[in-house]
Every structure is written in structure tokens, then in C-alpha cells.
C-alpha positions, -999 to 999 in steps of 0.1 A, spaced: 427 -328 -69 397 -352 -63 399 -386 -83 366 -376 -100 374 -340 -111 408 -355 -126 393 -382 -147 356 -371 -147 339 -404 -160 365 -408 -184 394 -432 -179 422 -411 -191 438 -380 -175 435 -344 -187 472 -348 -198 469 -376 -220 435 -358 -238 464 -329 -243 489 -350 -256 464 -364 -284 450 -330 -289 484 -319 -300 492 -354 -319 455 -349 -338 460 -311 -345 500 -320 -356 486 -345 -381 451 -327 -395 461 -287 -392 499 -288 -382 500 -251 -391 477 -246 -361 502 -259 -334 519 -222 -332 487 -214 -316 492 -232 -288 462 -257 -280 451 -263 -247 427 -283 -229 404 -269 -207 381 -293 -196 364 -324 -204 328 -331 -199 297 -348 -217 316 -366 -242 333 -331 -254 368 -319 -256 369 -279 -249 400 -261 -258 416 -233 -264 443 -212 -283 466 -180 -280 448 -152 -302 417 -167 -305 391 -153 -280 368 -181 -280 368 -217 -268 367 -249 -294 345 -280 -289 358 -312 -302 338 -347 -297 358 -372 -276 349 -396 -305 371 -379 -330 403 -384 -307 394 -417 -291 391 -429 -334 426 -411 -339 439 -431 -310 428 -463 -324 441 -454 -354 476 -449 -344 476 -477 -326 463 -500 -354 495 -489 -372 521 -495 -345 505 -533 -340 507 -538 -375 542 -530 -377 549 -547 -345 535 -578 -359 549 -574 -392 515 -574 -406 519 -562 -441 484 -568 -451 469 -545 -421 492 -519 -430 491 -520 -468 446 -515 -458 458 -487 -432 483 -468 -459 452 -473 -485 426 -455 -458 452 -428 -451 450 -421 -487 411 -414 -491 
């Protein structure tokens, strides 16, 4: 597979986009993982992806999982770090 149709202009592979697909849908929707979400290509800032029994494809912005990312990884530093003020603000945002 060419270097460019892997990654496209992004810097991640195809896999890792799947990986937080199912990490975003396991936390926002979980009841939507028995579907079976799967990515099927990346391209202009835009997740496409399908799932079993559903005849169309979805659209997600690359935005929403590159946030969700940061997000997760906001928490793991702040409990690396032991920083009980960051993740006393990041349990408070969860919460809204």
C-alpha cells in the first residue's frame, strides 16, 4: 500500500482512526458497538464509516475524535502526575 493512501495527509494510520472510533462510540453510544463500526476511509478532514444493518455510510469530523483523544489523554497525564487539580476540572467537564 502506498505511504500516501495509508496515511493520506493525516499522521495516524487507518487502524488507529478505528481503534478511537470504537473507544468514542464505547463511551458516547456503547449500545451501538453490536453494530460493528468500521472505517472506511479518511479524507478532507472526515471520518466515513460504516455498520452491519445499516445501509448507509456515517460521516464523522476528524475534529470530534482528534478532541476525544486529547481528552483521554489529558486524564491519563493527570493521573500520571498525580495532578488532583486537573482531574478534579476533567471529572467536573465530564459531568456537564
Amino acid at each position: 500500500m502506498k505511504e500516501e493512501n495509508k496515511y493520506g495527509k493525516h499522521k495516524q494510520p487507518i487502524e488507529w482512526y478505528q481503534s478511537k472510533l470504537v473507544e468514542y462510540i464505547k463511551k458516547n453510544n456503547p449500545e451501538k458497538l453490536k453494530f460493528n463500526p468500521t472505517v472506511i476511509k479518511i479524507q478532507n478532514d472526515q471520518l466515513t464509516f460504516g455498520m452491519e444493518k445499516h445501509s448507509g455510510r456515517l460521516v464523522m469530523s476528524l475534529k470530534t475524535l482528534d478532541d476525544f483523544h486529547t481528552d483521554q489523554m489529558k486524564k491519563i497525564y493527570a493521573r500520571l502526575w498525580g495532578d488532583s487539580q486537573l482531574m478534579e476540572q476533567l471529572i467536573l467537564d465530564d459531568e456537564q
